[in-house]
C-alpha positions in Angstrom: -30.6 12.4 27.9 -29.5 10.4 31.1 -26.2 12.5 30.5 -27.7 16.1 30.7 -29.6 14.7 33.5 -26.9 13.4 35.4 -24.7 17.1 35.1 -27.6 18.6 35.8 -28.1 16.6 39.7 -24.2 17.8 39.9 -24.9 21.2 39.9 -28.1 20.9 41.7 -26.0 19.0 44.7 -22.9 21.5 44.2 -25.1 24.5 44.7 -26.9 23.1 48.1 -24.0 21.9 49.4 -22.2 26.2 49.3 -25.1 27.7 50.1 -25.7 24.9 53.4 -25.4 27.3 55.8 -27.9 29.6 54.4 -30.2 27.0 54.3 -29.9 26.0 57.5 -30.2 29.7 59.0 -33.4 30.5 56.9 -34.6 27.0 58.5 -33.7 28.1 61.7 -35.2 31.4 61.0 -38.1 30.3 59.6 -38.5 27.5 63.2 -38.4 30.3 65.0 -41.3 32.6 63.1 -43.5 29.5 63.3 -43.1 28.5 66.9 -43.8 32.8 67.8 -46.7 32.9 65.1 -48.3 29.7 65.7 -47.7 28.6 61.7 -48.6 25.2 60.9 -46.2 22.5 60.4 -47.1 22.2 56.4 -46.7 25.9 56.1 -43.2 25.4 57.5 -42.4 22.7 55.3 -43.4 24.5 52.3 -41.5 27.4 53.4 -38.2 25.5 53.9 -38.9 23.9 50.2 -38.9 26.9 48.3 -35.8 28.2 50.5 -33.7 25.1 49.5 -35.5 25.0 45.9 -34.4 29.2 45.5 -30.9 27.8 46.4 -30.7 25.2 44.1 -31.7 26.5 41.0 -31.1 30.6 41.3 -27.7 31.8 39.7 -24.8 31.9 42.0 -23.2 34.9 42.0 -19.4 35.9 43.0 -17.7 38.2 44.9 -17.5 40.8 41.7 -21.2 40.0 40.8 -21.0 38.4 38.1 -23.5 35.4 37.4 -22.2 31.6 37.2 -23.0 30.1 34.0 -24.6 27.0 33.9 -22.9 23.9 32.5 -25.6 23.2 29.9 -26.0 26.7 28.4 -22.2 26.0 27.1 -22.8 22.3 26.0 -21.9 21.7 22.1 -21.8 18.1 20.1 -18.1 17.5 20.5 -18.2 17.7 24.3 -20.1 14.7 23.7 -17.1 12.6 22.3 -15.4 10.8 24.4 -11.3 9.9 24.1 -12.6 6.4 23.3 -14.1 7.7 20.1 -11.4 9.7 19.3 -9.1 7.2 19.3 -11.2 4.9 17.5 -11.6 7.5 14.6 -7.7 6.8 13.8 -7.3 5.2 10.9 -3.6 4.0 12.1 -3.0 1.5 14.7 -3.3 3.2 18.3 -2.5 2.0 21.4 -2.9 3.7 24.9 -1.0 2.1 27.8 -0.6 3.0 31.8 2.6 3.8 33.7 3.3 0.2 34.2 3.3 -0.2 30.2 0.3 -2.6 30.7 -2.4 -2.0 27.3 -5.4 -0.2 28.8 -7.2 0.5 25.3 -6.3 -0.5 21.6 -8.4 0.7 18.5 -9.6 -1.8 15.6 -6.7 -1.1 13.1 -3.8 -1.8 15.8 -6.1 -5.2 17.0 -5.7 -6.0 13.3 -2.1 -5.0 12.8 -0.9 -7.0 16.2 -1.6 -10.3 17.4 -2.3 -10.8 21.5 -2.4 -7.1 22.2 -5.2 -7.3 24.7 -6.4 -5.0 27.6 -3.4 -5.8 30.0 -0.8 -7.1 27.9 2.5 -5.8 28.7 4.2 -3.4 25.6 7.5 -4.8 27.0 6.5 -8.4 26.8 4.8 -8.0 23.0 7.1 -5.7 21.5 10.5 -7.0 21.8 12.4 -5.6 19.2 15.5 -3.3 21.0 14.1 -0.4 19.3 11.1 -0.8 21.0 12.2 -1.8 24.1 14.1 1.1 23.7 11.6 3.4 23.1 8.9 2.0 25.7 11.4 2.2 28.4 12.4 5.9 27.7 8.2 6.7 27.9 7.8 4.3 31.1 10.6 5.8 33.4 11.2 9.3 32.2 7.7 10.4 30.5 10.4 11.0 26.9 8.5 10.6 23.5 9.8 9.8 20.3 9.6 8.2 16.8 11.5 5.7 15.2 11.1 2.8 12.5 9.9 -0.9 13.0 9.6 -4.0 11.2 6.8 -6.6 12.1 8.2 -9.8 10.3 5.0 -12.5 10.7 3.2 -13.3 9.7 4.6 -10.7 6.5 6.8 -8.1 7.0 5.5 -4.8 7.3 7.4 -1.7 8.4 5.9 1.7 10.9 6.9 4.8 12.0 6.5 4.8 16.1 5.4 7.8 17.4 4.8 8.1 21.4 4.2 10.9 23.7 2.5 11.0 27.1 -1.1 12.3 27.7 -1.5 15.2 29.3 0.8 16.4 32.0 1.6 13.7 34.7 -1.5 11.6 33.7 0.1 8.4 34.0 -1.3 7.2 30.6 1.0 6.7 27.1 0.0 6.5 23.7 1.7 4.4 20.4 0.7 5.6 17.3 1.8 3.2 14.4 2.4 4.5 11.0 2.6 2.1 8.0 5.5 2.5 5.9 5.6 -0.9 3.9 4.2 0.3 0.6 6.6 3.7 0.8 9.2 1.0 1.6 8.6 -1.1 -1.3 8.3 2.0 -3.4 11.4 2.6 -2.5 13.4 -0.3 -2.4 11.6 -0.8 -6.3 13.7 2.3 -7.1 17.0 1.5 -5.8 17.1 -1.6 -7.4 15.7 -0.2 -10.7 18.2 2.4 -11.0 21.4 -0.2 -9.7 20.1 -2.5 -12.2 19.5 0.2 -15.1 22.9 1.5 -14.4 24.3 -2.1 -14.7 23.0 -2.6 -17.7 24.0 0.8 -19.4 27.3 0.4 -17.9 28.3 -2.9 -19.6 28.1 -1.9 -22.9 29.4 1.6 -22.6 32.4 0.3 -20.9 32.6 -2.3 -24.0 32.8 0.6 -26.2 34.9 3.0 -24.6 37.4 -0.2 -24.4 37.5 -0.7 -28.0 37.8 2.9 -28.8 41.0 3.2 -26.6 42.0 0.2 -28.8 41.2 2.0 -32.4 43.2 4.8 -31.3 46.2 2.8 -30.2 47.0 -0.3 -30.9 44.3 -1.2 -34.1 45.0 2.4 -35.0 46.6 0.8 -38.4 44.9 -2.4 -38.9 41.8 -2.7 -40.8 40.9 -6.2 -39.8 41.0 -5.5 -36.4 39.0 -2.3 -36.9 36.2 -3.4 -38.8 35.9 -6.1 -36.0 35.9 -3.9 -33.4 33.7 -1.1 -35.1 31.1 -4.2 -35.8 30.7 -4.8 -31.4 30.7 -1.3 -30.8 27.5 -0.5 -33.2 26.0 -3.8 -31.2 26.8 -2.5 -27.7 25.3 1.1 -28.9 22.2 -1.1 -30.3 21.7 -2.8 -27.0 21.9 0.3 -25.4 19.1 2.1 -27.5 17.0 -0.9 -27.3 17.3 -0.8 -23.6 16.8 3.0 -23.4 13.8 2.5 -25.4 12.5 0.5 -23.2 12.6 2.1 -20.4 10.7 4.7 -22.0 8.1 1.9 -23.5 7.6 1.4 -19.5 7.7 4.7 -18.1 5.2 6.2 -20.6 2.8 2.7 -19.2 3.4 3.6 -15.7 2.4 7.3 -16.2 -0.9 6.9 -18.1 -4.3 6.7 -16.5 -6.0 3.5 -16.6 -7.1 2.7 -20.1 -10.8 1.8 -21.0 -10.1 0.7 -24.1 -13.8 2.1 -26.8 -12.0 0.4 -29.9 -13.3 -3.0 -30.9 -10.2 -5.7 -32.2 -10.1 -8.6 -33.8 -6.9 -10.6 -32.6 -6.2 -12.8 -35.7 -5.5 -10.2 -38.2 -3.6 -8.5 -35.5 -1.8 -11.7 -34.2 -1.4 -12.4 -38.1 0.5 -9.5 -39.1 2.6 -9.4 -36.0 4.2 -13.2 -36.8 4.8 -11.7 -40.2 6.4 -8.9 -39.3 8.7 -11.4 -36.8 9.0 -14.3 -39.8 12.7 -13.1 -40.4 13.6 -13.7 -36.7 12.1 -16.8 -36.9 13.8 -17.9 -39.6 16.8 -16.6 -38.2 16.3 -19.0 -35.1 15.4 -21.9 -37.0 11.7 -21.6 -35.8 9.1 -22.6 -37.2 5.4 -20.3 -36.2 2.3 -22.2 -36.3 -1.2 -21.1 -36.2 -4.3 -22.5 -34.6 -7.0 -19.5 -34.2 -10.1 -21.9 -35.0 -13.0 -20.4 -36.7 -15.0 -16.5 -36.2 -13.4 -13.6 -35.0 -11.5 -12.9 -31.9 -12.6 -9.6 -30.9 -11.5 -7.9 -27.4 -11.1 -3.6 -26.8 -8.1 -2.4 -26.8 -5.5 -0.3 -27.8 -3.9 -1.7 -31.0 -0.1 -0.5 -31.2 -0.1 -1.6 -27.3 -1.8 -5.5 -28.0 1.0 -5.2 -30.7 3.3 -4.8 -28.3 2.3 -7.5 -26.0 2.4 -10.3 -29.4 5.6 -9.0 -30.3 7.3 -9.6 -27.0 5.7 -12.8 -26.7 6.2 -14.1 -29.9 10.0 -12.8 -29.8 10.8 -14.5 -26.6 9.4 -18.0 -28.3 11.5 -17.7 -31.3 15.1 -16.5 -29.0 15.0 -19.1 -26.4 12.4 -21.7 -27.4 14.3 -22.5 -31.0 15.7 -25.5 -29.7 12.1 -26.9 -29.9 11.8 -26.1 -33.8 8.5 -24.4 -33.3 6.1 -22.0 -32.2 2.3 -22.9 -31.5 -0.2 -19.5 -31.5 -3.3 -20.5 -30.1 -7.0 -18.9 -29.6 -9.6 -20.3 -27.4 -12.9 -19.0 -26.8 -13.6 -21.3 -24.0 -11.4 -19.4 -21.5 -9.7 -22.7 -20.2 -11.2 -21.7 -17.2 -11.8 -18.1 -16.7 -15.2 -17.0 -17.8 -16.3 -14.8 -19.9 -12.3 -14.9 -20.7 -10.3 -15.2 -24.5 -7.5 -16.9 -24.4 -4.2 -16.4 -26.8 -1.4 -18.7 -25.8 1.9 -18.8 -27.2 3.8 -21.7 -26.9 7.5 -22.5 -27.1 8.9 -26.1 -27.1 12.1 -25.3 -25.8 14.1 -26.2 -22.7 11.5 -24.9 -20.3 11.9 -22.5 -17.4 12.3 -24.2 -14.0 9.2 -23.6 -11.6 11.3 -21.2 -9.2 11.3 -18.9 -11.7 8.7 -18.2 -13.0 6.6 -15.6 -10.6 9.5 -13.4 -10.8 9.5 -13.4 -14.9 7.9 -10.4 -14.9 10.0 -8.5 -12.9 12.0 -5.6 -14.3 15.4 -6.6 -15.8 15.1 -10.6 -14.2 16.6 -13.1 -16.0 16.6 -16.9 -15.8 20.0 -16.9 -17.4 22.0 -13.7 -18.3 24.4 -14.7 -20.4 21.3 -16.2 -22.5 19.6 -13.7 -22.4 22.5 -10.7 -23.2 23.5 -13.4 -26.0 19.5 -12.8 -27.4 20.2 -9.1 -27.5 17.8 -9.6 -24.6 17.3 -6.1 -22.3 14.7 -7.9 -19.1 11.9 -5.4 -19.5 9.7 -6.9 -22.2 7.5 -9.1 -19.8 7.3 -6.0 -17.8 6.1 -4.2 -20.8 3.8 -7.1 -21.3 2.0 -6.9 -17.5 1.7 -3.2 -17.3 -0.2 -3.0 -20.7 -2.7 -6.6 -20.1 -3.0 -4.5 -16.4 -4.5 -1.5 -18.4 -6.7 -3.6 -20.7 -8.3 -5.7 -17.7 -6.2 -8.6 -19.1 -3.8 -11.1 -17.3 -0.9 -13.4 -18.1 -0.5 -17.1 -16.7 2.5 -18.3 -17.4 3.0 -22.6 -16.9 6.4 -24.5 -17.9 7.9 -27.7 -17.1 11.9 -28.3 -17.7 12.7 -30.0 -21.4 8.7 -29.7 -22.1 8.5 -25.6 -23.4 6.4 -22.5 -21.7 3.3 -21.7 -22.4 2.5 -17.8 -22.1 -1.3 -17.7 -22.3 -3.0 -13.6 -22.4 -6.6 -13.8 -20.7 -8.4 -11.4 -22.4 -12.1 -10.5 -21.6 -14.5 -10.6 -24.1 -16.3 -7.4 -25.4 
């Protein structure tokens, strides 16, 4: 209201102030009537009113006739936004800055985003990456926009696309726009190192085999020993290489599926049960013993079954390959959530040589390994705790894992109860 009201004393004041010497002419005019007439001075007065009020409200017309239109009659909603709001609407860190690159006005995501970015504070002074300097100085002396990439390192690193331009033409004001590219970057960077480390892996075994082949066609081309040996590691290099391939598909067909709300009802002891069977020859193999403490009643969770299968088989696979120093294997259940509640816990414990503590929040990352060579010896591929969190992250579940050099790990699952 006090806006409309306001325009409208402009055009009031506008229209008085081009039509002042007709007002004062019909005031003259009208002086001169009353003093030959004998008029009263009120009748004057109101005379001169209605001259200046015909003036101040009728339509203004120009030299071709046509009518001015008033301000108001054109009025919609959006001429009441200001630039403020605009540039509070953004959801991306904005900031608008003078030709002295001094802050005049920064929205709520870039107050967020940078620390001491105040009204006033210099873009040189804050941003001093050379990039940036770069960039601000270009806008400052010659009015040039521009994009490039930046990296915020504290209190985390986080990386944006830079985009400034001026305001208008010669307005003296500059605006920053800052576009987050961390999680693209991380996407990325998650790729690269996935395919580099997928290709080293692949690469190991095929040039193993393509080695040995040379060597059956030349030199062991006549000597059977030598042959059978060498046939032997080449259907273990192509076994590696399917397991790994296999995998990778496991973990892709995870990563492209919807989240799961599991309708089926499980109970985990006949489906922890026939998953230690099904592993008993490994065991034995290892020298490993599998114990079994599930306590009494059912253990019941939703869930997909071949994918909780999954998840048992990984974990009780990595027990029996590098825990069989310690001889055994402990399964355990426990309803009381240690903890978490509402929570079911299935722990699998190894009492092997333990995994030092800088290791372990990087266990499940694709193809990491404590120890390599261990872990290529195991027929090991470094995807199966991958495997592992991708499918306990579709069933609401989560994995703690806590191990102490020469004491064993402990991988616990934390189901939630249905």
């Amino acid at each position: 209201m006090a806006g409309r009201l306001g325009d409208f004393l402009r055009i009031v004041i506008s229209r008085l102030w081009s039509a002042r010497w007709l007002i004062a002419g019909a005031i003259v005019a009208l002086a001169g009537l009353a003093a030959s007439s004998g008029a009263t001075v009120s009748s004057v007065l109101l005379a001169v009113l209605f001259v200046v009020a015909v003036a101040a409200l009728a339509p203004r017309r120009d030299g071709l006739g046509r009518t001015e239109r008033v301000a108001d009659a054109g009025r919609t909603p959006f001429d009441a936004i200001t630039a403020e709001h605009l540039a509070a609407s953004v959801s991306d860190p904005l900031v608008i800055c003078d030709a002295r690159g001094s802050v005049v006005y920064a929205n709520k995501p870039a107050a967020n985003a940078f620390s001491a970015l105040n009204e006033g504070t210099s873009l040189i002074l804050r941003f001093r990456a050379p990039e940036m300097q770069d960039l601000i100085g270009g806008l400052l002396s010659q009015g040039k926009g521009g994009s490039i990439d930046y990296a915020e390192r504290l209190p985390v690193e986080r990386w944006f696309r830079v985009t400034a331009s001026p305001i208008g033409q010669a307005g003296g004001f500059f605006v920053l726009v800052f576009k987050d590219q961390s999680e693209t970057r991380r996407i990325d960077r998650m790729r690269a190192d996935f395919i580099a480390n997928a290709s080293h892996e692949l690469r190991t075994p095929l040039a193993s085999v393509s080695g040995f082949i040379e060597t059956l066609r030349g030199p062991a081309r006549n000597d059977p020993a030598a042959r059978e040996q060498f046939l032997q590691i080449m259907q273990n290099q192509t076994a590696r290489m399917a397991r790994l391939i296999d995998d990778l598909l496991s973990l892709s067909r995870l990563e492209t599926k919807p989240f799961l709300n599991p309708a089926d009802r499980l109970d985990l002891r006949p489906l922890i049960d026939g998953v230690i069977d099904a592993l008993s020859p490994l065991a034995k193999e290892s020298g490993v013993r599998i114990e079994r403490d599930f306590g009494e009643g059912a253990a019941i969770v939703a869930g997909n079954r071949d994918e909780l299968i999954q998840v048992f088989e990984n974990l009780l696979e990595n027990a029996c390959k590098y825990g069989q120093s310690g001889g055994r294997v402990l399964v355990s259940i426990d309803r009381a959530a240690s903890g978490y509640d509402g929570m079911l816990d299935v722990a699998v414990r190894d009492f092997g040589p333990g995994i030092p503590e800088e290791h372990i929040p990087r266990l499940t990352e694709r193809f990491y390994r404590v120890d390599v060579e261990t872990s290529r010896g195991q027929k090991g591929t470094g995807l199966g705790l991958a495997i592992v969190k991708h499918i306990l992250t579709r069933h609401n579940a989560r994995l703690t894992i806590r191990s102490k050099p020469g004491e064993g790990s402990t991988f616990t699952v934390h189901f939630p109860q249905a």
